[in-house]
N, C-alpha and C positions, 0 to 999 in steps of 0.2 A: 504494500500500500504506500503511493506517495507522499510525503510529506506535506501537509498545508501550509497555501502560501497567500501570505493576508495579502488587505489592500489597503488595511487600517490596521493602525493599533500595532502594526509592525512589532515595534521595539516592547511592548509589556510583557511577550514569553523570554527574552534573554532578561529583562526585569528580572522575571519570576523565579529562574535558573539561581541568581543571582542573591537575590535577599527578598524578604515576605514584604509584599504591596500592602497598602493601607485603603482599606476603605472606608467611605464616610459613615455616618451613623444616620440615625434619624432621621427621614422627613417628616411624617404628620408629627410627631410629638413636637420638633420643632413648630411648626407649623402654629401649634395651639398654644404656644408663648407670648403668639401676637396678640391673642384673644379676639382676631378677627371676627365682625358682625356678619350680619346678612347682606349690609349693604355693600361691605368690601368684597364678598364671595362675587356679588352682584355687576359690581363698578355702574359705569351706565351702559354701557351695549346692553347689559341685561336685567338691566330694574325695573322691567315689565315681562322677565318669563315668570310663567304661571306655575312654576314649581318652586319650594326652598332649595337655594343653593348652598347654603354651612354648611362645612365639609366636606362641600365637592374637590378637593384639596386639588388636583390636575385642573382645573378651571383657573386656580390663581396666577399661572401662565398669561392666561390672555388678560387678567383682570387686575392681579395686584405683579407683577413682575418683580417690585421692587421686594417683595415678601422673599419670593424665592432664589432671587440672586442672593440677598444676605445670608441666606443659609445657606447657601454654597460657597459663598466667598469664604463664610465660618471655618465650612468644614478643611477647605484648602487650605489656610492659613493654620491652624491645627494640624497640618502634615499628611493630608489625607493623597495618595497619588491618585486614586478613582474615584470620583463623584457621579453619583445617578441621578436617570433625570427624574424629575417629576410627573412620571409617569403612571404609578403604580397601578392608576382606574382609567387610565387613557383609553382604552380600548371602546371600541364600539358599543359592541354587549353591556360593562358596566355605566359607561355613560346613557343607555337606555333608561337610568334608574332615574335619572332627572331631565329626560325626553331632550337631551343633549347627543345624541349618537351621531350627527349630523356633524358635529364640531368635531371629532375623534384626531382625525387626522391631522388639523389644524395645533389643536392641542399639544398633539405629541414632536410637530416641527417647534412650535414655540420653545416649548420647555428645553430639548435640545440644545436650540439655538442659547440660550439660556444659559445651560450645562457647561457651551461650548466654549463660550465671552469668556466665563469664570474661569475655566482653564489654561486656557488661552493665556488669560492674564495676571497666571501663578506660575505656568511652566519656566523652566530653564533648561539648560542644556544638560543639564547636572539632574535635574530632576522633573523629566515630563511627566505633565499629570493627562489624566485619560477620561473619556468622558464614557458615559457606560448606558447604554439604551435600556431601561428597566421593562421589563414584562411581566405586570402581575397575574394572580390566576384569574381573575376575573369574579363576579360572584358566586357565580352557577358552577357546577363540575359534570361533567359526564359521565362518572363510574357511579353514583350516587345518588339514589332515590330522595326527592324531594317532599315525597308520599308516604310516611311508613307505612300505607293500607295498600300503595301497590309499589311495590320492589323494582318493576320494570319501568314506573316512569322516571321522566327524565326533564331538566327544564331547560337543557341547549345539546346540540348536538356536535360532532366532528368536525363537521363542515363550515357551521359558521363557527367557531372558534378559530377553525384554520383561517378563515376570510377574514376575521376581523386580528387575530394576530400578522396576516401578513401585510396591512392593511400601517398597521403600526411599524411594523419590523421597516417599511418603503417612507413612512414618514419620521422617523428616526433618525432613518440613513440623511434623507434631506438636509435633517439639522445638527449634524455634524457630530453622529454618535461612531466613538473609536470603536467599540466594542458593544455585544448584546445580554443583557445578564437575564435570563430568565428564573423567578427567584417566588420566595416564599411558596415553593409545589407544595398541593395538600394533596391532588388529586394527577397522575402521574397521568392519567389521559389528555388533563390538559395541558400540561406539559409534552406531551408528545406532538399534540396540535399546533402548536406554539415555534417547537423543534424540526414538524415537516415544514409549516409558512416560511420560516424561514432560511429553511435550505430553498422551498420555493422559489424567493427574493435573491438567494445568491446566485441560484441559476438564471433567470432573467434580467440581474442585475451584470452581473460578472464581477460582483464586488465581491469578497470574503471576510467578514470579520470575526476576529473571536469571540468565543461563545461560553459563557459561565452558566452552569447552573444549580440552582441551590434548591434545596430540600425543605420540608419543615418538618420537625415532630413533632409530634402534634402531648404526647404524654409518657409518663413512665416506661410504655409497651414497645417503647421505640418504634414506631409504626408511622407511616404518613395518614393523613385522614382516609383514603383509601384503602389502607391496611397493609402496605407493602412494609418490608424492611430496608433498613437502609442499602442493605446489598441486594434486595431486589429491583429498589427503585435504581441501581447502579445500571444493572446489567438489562435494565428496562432503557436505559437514554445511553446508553454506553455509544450505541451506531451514529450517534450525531459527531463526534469525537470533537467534546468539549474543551476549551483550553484549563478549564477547570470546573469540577464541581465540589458542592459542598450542601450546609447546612446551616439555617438564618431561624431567624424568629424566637418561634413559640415556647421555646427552653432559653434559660438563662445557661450563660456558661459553665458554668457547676455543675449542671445535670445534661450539660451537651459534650461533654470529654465520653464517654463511652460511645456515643454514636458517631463520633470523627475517627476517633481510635477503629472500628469496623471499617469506617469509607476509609480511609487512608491504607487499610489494609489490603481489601478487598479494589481499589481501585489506583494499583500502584506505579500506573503507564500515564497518571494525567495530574495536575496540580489540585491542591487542595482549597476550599474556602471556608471561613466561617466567622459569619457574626451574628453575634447573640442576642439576645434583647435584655435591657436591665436589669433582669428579673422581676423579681411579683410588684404589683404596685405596693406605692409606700410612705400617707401619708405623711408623716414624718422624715422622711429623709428630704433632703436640699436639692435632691433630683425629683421626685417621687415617684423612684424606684428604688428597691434593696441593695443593688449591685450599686454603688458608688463607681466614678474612674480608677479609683484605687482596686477596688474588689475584680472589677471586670479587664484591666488589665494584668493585674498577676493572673488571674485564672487563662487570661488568653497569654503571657508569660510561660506559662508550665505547660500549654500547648506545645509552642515554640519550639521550648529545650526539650520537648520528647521528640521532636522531628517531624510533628503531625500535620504542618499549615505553610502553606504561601501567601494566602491573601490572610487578613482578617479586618474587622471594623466589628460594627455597630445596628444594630436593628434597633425597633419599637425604646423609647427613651433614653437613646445612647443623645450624645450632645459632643459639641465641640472639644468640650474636657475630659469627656472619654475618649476620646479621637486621638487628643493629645499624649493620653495618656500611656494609651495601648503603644503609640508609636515610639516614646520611649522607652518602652518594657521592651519589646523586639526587638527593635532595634542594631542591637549586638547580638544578637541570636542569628544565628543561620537557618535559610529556609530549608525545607522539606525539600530533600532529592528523590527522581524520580525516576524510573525504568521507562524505556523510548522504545519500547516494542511494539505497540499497537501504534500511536502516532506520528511516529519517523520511521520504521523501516521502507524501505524503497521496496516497490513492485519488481517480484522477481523475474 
């Protein structure tokens, strides 16, 4: 099998080879710092749609910009080398929820473009930063009854999931995305969807970019909400041959080290990612979450020094200072090396 040859994002696998990349943390929690209203979700293009817009968090793109650049500038100055866009509901299907699906595309070049500025205007030669096309799962899943009186229904199918990720995947590229992170999977079908669109787009494009993708566990059982394991969901997306995959969200770092410890195992031909989310909410803490910058970078720390990671950052309540944080804990650590047998060997 030939080795893949980007068209973007070039330089982030001799990165990886090299020392563990940093990824940003947070977007909505940042997000809800601002304490943004309705009328800011709104702006005026849309102060007479007849749905509420709070928390359409992918809308602030076209409406507050200046929201979202600060959180990327945040996360970049904090040492992050990959920032994601603002994408996470961009897709057709979730924007359905606020009779926005029409915007979709629009959406996901803004944000982008967005991503792009910011990076753009952190990088140096010493240290390029990368801008990373987000793919979230959407709300709906395809393996999974909406019904529990009928098992066989379903409330989206293959097909528009594919149309509406590729959809995205084409208006991403517009706005200057180096790479594509297909991320927080609960449901590995949709992820697969997600995985053909976009091999789709590289074929009618002739672009190639790298491709991350992340897992979620969803509980103690180690399971995706789906029900797969972490080594099933591996060798379920394995054919896309990921620049990396890994494991985000719905576990705090503490309870996500045994499920990295399996993928890094089982999946020893590609690079690793993982960031976690704060842990449990937490009144009382100065984040409000358990996991402090302190707590959630040694834990991603002792990652490191096991050999387990290449990328790490931040999910749901990570911040600027955990960003900062992680990236000193790492730092002097060496990343995770990797066996090149499935992704570099030459066609014999």
């Amino acid at each position: 099998m030939k080795p893949i040859v980007y068209t973007r994002g070039q330089a982030l696998p001799g990165i990886l080879e090299q020392r563990i990349a940093i990824l940003d943390g947070a977007m909505g929690t940042m997000i809800q710092r601002f304490r943004l209203s309705e009328a800011d979700y709104r702006g005026e293009r849309f102060a007479g749609h007849h749905k509420d817009l709070r928390n359409n968090s992918d809308l602030l793109g076209l409406t507050r910009p200046d929201v979202i650049r600060d959180i990327h500038e945040g996360y970049l100055a904090a040492g992050a080398d990959i920032i994601e866009t603002n994408t996470f509901g961009a897709t057709r299907i979730a924007q359905e929820d606020y009779d926005l699906a029409g915007l979709a595309y629009e959406m996901n070049v803004a944000a982008a473009r967005l991503a792009r500025e910011a990076a753009d205007k952190f990088s140096t030669p010493q240290q390029p930063r990368f801008v990373a096309g987000a793919f979230g799962p959407t709300p709906r899943t395809a393996s999974i009854s909406p019904d529990v009186n009928d098992p066989a229904a379903r409330n989206v199918d293959f097909e528009a999931l594919r149309a509406s990720y590729y959809e995205q995947a084409q208006a991403l590229a517009e706005g200057g995305a180096d790479l594509f992170l297909v991320e927080t999977i609960f449901d590995t079908l949709n992820a697969k969807a997600a995985l053909f669109a976009i091999d789709e787009w590289f074929e009618a494009s002739g672009e190639r970019l790298p491709v991350i993708v992340s897992g979620t566990v969803t509980d103690a059982s180690g399971r995706l909400l789906s029900g797969q394991t972490v080594t099933a969901f591996w060798y379920s997306i394995r054919h896309a041959r990921p620049l990396a995959v890994g494991l985000n969200c719905a576990l705090g770092a503490a309870l996500m080290r045994p499920y990295i410890q399996e993928l890094a195992k089982v999946a020893p031909d590609t690079f690793i990612s993982c960031y976690p989310n704060a842990g449990l909410p937490n009144p009382m803490s100065d984040t409000g979450f358990d996991e402090t910058p302190e707590v959630t970078s040694r834990l991603l720390q002792d990652f490191a020094a096991e050999g387990l990671v290449n990328i790490v950052g931040g999910c749901c309540g990570t911040t600027p200072e955990h960003i900062s944080a992680i990236r000193q804990a790492v730092a002097p650590l060496q990343a995770r090396s990797r066996q090149r047998e499935f992704f570099y060997r030459e066609a014999a």
